[in-house]
mmCIF file of the N, C-alpha and C atoms, coordinates in Angstrom:
data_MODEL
# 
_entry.id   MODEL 
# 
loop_
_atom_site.group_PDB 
_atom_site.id 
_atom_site.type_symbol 
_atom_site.label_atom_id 
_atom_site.label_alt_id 
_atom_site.label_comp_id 
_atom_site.label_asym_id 
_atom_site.label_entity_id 
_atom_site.label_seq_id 
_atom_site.pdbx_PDB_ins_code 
_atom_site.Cartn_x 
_atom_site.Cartn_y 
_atom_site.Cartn_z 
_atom_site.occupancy 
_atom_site.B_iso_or_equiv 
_atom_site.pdbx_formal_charge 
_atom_site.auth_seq_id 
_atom_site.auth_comp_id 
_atom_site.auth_asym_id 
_atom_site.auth_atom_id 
_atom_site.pdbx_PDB_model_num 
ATOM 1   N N  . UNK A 1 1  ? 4.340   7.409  2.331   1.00 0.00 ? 1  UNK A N  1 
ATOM 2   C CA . UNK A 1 1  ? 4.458   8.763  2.817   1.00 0.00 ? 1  UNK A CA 1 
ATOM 3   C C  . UNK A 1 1  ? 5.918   9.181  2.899   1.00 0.00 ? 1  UNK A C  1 
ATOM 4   N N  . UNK A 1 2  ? 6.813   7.997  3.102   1.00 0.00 ? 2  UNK A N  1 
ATOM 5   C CA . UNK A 1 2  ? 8.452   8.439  3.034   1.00 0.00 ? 2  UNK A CA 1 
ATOM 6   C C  . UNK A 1 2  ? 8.839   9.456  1.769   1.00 0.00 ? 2  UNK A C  1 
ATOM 7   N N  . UNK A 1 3  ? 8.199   9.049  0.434   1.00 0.00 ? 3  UNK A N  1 
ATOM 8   C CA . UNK A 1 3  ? 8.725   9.497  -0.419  1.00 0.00 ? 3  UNK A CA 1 
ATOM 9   C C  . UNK A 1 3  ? 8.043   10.905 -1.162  1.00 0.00 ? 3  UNK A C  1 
ATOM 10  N N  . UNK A 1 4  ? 6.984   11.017 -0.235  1.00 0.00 ? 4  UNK A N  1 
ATOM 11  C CA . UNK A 1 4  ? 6.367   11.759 -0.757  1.00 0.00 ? 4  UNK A CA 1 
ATOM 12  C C  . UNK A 1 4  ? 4.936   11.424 -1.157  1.00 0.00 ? 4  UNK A C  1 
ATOM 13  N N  . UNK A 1 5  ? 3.600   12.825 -2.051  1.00 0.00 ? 5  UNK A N  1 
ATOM 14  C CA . UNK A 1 5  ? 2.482   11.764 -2.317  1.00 0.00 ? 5  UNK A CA 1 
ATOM 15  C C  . UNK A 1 5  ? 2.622   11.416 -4.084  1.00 0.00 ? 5  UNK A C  1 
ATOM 16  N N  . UNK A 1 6  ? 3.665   12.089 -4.727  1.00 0.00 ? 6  UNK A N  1 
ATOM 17  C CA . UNK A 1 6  ? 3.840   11.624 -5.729  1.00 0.00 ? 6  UNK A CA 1 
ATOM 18  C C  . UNK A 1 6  ? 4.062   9.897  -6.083  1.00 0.00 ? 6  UNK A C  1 
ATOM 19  N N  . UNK A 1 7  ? 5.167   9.480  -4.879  1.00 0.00 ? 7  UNK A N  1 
ATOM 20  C CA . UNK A 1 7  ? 5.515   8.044  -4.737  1.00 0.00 ? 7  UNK A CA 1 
ATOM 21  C C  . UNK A 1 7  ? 4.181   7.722  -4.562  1.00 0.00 ? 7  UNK A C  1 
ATOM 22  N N  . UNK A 1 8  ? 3.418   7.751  -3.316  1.00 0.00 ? 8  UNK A N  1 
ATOM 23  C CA . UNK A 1 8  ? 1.981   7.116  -3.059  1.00 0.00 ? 8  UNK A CA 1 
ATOM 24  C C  . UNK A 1 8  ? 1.138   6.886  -4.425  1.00 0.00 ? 8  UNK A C  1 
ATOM 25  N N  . UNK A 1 9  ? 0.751   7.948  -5.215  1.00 0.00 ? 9  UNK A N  1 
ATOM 26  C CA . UNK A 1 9  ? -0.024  8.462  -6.107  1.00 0.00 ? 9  UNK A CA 1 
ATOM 27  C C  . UNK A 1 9  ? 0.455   7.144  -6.917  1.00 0.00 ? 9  UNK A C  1 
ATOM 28  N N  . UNK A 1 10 ? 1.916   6.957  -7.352  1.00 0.00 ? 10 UNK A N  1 
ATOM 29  C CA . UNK A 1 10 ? 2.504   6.345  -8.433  1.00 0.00 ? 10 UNK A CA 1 
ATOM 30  C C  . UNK A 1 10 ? 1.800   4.727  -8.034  1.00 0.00 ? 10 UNK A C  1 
ATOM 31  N N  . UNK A 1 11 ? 2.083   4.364  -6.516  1.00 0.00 ? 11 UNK A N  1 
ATOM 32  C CA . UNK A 1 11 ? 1.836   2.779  -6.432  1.00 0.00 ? 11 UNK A CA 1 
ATOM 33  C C  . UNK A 1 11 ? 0.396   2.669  -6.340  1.00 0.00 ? 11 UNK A C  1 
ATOM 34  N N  . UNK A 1 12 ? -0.613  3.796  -5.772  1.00 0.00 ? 12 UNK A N  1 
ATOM 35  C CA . UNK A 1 12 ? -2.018  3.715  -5.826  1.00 0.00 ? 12 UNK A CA 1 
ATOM 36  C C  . UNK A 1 12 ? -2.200  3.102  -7.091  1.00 0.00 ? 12 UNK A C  1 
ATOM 37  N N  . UNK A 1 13 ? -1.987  4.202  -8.151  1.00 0.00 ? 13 UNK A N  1 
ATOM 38  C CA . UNK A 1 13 ? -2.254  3.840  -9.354  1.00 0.00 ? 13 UNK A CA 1 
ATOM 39  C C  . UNK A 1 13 ? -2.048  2.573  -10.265 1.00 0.00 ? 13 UNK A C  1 
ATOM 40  N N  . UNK A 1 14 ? -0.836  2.321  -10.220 1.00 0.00 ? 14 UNK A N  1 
ATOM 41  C CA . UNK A 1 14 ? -0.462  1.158  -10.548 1.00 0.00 ? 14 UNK A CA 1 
ATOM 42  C C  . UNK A 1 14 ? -1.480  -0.337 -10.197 1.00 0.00 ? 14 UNK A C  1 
ATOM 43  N N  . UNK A 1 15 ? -1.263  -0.377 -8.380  1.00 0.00 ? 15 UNK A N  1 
ATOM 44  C CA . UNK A 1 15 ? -2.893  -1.095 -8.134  1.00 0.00 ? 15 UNK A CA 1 
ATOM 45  C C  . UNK A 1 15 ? -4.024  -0.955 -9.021  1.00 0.00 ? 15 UNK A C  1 
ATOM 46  N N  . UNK A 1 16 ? -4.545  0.396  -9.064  1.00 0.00 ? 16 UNK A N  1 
ATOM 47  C CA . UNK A 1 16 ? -6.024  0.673  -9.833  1.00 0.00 ? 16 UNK A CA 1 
ATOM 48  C C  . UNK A 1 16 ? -5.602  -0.099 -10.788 1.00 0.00 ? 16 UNK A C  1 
ATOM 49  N N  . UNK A 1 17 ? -4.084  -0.034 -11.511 1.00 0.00 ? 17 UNK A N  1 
ATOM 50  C CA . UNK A 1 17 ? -4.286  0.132  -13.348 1.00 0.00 ? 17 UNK A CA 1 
ATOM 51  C C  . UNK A 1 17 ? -4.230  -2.010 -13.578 1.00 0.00 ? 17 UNK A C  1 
ATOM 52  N N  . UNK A 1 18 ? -4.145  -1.945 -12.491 1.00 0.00 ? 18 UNK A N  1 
ATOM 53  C CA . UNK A 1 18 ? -3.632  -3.455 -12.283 1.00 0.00 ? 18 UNK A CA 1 
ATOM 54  C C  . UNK A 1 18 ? -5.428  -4.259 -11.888 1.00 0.00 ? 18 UNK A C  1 
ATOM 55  N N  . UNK A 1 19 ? -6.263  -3.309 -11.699 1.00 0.00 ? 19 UNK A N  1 
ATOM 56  C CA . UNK A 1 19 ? -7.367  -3.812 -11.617 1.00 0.00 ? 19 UNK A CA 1 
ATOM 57  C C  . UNK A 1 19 ? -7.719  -4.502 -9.855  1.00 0.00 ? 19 UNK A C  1 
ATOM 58  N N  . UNK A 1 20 ? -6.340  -4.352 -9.316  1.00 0.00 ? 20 UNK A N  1 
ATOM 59  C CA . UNK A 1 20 ? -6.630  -4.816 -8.286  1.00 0.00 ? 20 UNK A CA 1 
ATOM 60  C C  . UNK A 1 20 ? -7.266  -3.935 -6.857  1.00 0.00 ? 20 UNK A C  1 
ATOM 61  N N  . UNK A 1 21 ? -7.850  -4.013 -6.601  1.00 0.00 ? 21 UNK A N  1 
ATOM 62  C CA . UNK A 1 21 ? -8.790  -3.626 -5.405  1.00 0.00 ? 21 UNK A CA 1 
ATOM 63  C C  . UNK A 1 21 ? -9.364  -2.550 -5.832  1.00 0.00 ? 21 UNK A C  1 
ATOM 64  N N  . UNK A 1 22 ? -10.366 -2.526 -7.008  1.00 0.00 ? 22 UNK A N  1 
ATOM 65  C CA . UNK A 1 22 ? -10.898 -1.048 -7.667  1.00 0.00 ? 22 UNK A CA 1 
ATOM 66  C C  . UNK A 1 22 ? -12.203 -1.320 -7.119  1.00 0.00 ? 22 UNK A C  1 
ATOM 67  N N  . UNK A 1 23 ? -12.573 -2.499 -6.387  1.00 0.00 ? 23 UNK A N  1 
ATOM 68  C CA . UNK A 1 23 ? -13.748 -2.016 -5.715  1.00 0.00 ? 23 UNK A CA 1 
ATOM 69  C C  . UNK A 1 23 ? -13.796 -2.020 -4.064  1.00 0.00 ? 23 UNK A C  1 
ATOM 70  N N  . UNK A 1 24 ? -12.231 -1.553 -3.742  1.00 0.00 ? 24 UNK A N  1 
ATOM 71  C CA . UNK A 1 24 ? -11.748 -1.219 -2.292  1.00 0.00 ? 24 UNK A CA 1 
ATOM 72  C C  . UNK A 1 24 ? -11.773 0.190  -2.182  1.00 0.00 ? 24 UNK A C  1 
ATOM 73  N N  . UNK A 1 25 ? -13.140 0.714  -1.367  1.00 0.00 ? 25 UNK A N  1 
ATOM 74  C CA . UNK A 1 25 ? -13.008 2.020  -0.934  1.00 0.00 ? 25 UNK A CA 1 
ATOM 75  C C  . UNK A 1 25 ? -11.738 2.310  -0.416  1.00 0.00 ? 25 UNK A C  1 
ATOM 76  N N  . UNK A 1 26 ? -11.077 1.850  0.288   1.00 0.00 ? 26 UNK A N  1 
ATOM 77  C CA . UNK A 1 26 ? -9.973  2.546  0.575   1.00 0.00 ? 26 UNK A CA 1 
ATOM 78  C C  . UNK A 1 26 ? -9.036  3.176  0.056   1.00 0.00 ? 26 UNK A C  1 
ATOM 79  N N  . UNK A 1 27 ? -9.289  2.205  -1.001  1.00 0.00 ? 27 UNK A N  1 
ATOM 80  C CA . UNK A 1 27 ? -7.871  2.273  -2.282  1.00 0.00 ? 27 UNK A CA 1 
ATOM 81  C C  . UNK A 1 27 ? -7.790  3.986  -2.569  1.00 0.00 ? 27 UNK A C  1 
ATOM 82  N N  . UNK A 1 28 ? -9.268  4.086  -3.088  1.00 0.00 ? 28 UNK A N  1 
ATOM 83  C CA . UNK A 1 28 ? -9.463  5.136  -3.725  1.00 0.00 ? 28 UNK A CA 1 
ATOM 84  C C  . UNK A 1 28 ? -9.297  6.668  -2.858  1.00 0.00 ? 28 UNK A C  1 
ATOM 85  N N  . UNK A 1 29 ? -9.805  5.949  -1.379  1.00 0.00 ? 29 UNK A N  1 
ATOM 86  C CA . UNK A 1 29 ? -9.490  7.616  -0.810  1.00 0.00 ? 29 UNK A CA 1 
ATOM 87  C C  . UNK A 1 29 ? -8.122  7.843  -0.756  1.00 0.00 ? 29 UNK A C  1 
ATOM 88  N N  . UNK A 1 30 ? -6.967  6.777  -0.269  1.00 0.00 ? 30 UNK A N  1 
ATOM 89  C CA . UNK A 1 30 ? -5.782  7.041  -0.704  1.00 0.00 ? 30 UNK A CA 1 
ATOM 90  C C  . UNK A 1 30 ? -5.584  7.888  -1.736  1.00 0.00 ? 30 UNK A C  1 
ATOM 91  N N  . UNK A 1 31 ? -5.905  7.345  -2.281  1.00 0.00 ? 31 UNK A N  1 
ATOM 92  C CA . UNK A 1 31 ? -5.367  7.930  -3.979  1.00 0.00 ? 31 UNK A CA 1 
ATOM 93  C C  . UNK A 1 31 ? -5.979  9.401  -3.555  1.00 0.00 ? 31 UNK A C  1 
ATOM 94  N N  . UNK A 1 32 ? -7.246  9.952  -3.273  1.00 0.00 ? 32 UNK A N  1 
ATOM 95  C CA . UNK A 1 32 ? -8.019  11.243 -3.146  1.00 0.00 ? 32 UNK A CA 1 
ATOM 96  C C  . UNK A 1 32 ? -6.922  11.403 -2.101  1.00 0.00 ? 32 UNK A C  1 
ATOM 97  N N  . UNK A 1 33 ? -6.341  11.022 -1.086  1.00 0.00 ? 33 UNK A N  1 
ATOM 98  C CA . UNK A 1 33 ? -5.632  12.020 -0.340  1.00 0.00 ? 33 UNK A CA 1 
ATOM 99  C C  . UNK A 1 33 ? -4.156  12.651 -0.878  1.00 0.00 ? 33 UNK A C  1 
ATOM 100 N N  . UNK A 1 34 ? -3.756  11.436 -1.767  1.00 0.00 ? 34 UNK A N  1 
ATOM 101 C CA . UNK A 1 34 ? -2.338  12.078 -2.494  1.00 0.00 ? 34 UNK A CA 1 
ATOM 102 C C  . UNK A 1 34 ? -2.799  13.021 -3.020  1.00 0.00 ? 34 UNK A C  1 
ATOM 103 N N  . UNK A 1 35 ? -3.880  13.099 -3.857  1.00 0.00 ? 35 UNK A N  1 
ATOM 104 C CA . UNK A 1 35 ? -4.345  14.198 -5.043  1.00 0.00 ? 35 UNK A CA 1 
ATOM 105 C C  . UNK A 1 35 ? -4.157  15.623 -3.937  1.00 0.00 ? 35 UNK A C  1 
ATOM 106 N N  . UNK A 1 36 ? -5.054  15.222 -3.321  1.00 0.00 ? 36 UNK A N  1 
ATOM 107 C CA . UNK A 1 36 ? -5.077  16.503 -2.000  1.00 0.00 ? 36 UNK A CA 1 
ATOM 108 C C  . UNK A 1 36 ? -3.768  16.836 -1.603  1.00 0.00 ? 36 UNK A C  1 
ATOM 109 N N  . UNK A 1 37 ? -3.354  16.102 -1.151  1.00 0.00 ? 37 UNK A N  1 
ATOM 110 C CA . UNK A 1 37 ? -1.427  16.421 -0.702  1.00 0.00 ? 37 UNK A CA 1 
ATOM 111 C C  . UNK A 1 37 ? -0.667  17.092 -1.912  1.00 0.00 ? 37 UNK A C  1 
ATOM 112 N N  . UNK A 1 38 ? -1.270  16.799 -3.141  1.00 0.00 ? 38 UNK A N  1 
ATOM 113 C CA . UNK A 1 38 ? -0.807  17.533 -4.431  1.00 0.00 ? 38 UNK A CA 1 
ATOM 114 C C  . UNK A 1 38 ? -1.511  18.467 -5.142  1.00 0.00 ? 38 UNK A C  1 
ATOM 115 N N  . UNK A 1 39 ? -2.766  19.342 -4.067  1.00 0.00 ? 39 UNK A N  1 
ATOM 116 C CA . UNK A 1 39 ? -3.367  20.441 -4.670  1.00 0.00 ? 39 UNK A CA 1 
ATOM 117 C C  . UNK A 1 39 ? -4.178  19.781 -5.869  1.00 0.00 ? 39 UNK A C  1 
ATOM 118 N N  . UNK A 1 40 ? -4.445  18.879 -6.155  1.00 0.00 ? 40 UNK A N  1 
ATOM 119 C CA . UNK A 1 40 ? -5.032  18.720 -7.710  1.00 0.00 ? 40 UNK A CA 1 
ATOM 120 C C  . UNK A 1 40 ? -6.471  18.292 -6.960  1.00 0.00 ? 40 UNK A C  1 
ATOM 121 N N  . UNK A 1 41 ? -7.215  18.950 -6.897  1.00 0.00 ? 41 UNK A N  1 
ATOM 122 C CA . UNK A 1 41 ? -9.080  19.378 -6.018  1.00 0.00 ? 41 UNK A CA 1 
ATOM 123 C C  . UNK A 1 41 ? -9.431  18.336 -7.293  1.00 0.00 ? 41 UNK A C  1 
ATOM 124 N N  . UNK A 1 42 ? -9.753  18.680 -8.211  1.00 0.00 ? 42 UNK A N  1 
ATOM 125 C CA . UNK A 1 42 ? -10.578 17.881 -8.764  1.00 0.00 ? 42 UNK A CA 1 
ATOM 126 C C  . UNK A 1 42 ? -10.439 16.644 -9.051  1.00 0.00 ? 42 UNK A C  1 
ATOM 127 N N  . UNK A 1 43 ? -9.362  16.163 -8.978  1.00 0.00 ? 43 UNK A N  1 
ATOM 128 C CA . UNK A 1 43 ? -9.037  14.480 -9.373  1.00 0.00 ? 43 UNK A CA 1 
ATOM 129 C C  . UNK A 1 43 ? -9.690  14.130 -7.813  1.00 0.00 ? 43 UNK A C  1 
ATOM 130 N N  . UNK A 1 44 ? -8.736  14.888 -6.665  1.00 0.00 ? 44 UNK A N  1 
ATOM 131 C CA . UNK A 1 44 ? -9.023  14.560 -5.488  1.00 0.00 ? 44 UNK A CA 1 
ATOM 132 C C  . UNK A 1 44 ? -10.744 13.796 -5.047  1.00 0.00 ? 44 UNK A C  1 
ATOM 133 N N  . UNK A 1 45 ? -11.318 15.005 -5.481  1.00 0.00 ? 45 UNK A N  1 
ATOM 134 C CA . UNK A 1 45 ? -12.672 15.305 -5.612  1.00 0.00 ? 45 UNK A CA 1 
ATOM 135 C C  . UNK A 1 45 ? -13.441 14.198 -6.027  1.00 0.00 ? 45 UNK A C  1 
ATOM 136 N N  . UNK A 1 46 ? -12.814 13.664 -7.486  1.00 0.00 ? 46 UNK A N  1 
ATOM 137 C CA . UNK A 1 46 ? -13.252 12.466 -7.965  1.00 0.00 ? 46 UNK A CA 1 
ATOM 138 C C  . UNK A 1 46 ? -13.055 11.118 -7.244  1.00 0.00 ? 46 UNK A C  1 
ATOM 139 N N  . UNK A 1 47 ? -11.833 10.897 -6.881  1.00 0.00 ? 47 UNK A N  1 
ATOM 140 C CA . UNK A 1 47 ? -11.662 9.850  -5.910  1.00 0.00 ? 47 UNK A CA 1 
ATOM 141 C C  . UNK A 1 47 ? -11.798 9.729  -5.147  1.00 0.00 ? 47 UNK A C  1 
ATOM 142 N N  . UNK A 1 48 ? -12.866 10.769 -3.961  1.00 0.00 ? 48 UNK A N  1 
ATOM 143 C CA . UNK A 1 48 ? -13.284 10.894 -2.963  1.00 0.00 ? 48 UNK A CA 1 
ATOM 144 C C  . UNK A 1 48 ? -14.381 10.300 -3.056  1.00 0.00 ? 48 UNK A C  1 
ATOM 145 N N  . UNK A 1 49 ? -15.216 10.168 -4.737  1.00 0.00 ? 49 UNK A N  1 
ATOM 146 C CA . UNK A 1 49 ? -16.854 10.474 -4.872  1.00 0.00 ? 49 UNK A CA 1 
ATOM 147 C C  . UNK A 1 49 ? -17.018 8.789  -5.046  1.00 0.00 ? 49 UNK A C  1 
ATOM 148 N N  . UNK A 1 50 ? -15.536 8.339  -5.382  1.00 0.00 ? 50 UNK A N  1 
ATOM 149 C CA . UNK A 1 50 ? -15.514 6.768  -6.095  1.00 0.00 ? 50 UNK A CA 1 
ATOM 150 C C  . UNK A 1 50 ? -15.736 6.021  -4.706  1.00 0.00 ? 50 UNK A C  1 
ATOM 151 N N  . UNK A 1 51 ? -14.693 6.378  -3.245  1.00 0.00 ? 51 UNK A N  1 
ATOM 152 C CA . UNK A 1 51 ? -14.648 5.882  -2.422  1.00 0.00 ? 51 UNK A CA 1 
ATOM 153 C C  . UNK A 1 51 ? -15.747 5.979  -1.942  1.00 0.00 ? 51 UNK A C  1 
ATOM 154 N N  . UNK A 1 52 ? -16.330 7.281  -1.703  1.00 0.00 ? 52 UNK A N  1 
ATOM 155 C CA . UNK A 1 52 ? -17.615 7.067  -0.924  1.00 0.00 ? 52 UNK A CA 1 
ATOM 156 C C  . UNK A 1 52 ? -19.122 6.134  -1.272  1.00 0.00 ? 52 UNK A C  1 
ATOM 157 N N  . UNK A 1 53 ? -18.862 6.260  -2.887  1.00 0.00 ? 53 UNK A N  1 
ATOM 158 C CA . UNK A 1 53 ? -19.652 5.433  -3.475  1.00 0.00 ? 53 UNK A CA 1 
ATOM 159 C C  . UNK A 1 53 ? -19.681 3.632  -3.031  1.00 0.00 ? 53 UNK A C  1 
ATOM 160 N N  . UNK A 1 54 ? -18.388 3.529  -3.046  1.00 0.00 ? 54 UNK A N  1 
ATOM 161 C CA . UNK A 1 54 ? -18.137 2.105  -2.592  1.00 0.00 ? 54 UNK A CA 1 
ATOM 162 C C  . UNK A 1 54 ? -17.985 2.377  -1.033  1.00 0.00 ? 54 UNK A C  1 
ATOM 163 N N  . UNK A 1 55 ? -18.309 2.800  -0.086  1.00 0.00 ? 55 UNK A N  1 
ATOM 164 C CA . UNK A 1 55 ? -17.952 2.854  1.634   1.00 0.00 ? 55 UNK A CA 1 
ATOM 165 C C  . UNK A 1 55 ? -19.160 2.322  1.354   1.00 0.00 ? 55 UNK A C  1 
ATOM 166 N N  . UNK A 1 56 ? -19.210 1.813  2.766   1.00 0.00 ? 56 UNK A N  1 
ATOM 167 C CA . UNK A 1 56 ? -20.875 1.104  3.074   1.00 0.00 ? 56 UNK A CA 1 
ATOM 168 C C  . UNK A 1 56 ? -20.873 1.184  4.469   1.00 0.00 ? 56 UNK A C  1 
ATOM 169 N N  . UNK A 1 57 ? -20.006 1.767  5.199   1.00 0.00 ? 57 UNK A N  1 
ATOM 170 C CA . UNK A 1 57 ? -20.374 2.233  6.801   1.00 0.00 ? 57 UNK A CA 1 
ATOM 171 C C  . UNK A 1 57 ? -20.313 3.472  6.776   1.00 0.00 ? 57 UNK A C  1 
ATOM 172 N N  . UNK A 1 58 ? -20.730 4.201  7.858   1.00 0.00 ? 58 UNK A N  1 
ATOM 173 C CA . UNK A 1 58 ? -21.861 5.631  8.302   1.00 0.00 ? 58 UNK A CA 1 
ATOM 174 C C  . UNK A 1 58 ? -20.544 5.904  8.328   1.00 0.00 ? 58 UNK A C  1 
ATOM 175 N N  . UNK A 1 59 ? -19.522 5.255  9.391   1.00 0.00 ? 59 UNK A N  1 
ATOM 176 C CA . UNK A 1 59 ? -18.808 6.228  9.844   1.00 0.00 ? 59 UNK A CA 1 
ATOM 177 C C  . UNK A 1 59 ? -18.145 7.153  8.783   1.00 0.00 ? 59 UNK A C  1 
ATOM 178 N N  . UNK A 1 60 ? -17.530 5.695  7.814   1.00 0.00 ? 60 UNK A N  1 
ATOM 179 C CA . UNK A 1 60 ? -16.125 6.161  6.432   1.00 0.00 ? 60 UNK A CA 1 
ATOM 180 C C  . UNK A 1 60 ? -16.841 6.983  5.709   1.00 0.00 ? 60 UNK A C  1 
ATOM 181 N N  . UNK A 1 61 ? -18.405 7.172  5.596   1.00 0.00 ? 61 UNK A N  1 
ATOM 182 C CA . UNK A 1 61 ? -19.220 7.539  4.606   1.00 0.00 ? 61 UNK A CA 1 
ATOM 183 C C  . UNK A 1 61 ? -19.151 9.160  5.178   1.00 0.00 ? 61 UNK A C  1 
ATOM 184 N N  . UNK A 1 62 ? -19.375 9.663  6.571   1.00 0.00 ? 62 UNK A N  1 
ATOM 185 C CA . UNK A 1 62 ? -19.122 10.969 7.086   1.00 0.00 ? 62 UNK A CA 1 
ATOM 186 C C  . UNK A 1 62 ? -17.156 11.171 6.889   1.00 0.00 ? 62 UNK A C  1 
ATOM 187 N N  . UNK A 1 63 ? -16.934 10.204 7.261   1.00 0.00 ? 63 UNK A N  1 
ATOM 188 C CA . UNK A 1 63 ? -15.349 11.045 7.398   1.00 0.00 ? 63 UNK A CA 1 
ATOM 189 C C  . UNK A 1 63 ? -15.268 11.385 5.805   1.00 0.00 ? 63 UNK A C  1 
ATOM 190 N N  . UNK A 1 64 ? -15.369 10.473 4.632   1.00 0.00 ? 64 UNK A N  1 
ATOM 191 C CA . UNK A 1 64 ? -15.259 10.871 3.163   1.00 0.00 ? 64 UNK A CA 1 
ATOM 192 C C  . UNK A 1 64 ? -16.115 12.491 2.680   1.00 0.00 ? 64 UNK A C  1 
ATOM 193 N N  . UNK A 1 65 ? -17.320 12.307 3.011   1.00 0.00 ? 65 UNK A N  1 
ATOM 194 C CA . UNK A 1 65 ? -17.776 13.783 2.789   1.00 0.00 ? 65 UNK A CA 1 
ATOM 195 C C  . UNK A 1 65 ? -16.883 14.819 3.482   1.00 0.00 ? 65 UNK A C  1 
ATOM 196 N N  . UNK A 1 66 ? -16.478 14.827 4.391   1.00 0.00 ? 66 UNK A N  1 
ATOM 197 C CA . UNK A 1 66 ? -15.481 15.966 5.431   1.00 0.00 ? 66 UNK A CA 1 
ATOM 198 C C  . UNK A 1 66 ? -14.819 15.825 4.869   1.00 0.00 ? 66 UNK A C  1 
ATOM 199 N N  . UNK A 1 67 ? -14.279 15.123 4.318   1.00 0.00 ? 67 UNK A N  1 
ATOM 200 C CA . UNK A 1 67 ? -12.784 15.292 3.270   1.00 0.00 ? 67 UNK A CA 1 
ATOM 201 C C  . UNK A 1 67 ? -13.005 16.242 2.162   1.00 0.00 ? 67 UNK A C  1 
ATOM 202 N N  . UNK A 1 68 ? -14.126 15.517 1.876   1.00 0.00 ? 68 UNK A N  1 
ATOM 203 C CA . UNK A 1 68 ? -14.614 16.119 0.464   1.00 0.00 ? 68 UNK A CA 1 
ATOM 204 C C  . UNK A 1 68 ? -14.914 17.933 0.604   1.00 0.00 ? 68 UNK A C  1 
ATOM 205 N N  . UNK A 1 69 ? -16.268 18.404 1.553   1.00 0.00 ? 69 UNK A N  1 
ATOM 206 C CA . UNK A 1 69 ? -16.018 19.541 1.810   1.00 0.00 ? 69 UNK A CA 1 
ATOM 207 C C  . UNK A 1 69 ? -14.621 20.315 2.238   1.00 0.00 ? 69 UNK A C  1 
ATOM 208 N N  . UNK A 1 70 ? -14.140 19.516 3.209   1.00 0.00 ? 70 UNK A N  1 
ATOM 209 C CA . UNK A 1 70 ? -12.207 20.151 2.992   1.00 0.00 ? 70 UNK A CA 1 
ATOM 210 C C  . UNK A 1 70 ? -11.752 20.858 1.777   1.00 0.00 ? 70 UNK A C  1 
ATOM 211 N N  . UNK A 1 71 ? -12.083 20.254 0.921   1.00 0.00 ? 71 UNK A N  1 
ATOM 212 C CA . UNK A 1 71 ? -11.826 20.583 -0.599  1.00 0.00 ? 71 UNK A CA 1 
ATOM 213 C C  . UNK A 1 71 ? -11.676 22.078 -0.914  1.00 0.00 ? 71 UNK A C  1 
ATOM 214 N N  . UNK A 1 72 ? -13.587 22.512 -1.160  1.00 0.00 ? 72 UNK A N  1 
ATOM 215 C CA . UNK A 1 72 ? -14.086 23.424 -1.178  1.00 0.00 ? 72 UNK A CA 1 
ATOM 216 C C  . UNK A 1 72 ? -12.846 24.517 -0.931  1.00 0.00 ? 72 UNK A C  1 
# 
């Protein structure tokens, strides 16, 4: 967050591209929140749909949809 969500966006990715933790919901809402911090809705959107897909508790599974409608 120091550098911005471009910096975030850059090391998220790198992880994904690195294969590492692509089946860590978390990873991915990160990544959906840089997108969001950078106006880009639909990538956001997408990496919201990846995380929630992989969440497996109620709670992360409501806070991810609220993100997601945020969108809208």
């Amino acid at each position: 967050m120091r550098d911005g969500p471009w910096a975030g966006l850059a090391l998220v990715d790198a992880i994904l591209a690195r294969g590492d933790l692509s089946e860590y919901h978390l990873v991915h809402a990160a990544q959906a929140d840089m997108y969001r911090r950078l106006h880009k809705t639909s990538e956001a959107r997408a990496a919201y749909q990846r995380a929630l897909a992989l969440a497996q508790q109620a709670a992360e599974q409501r806070y991810l949809e609220r993100r997601m409608r945020e969108l809208a």
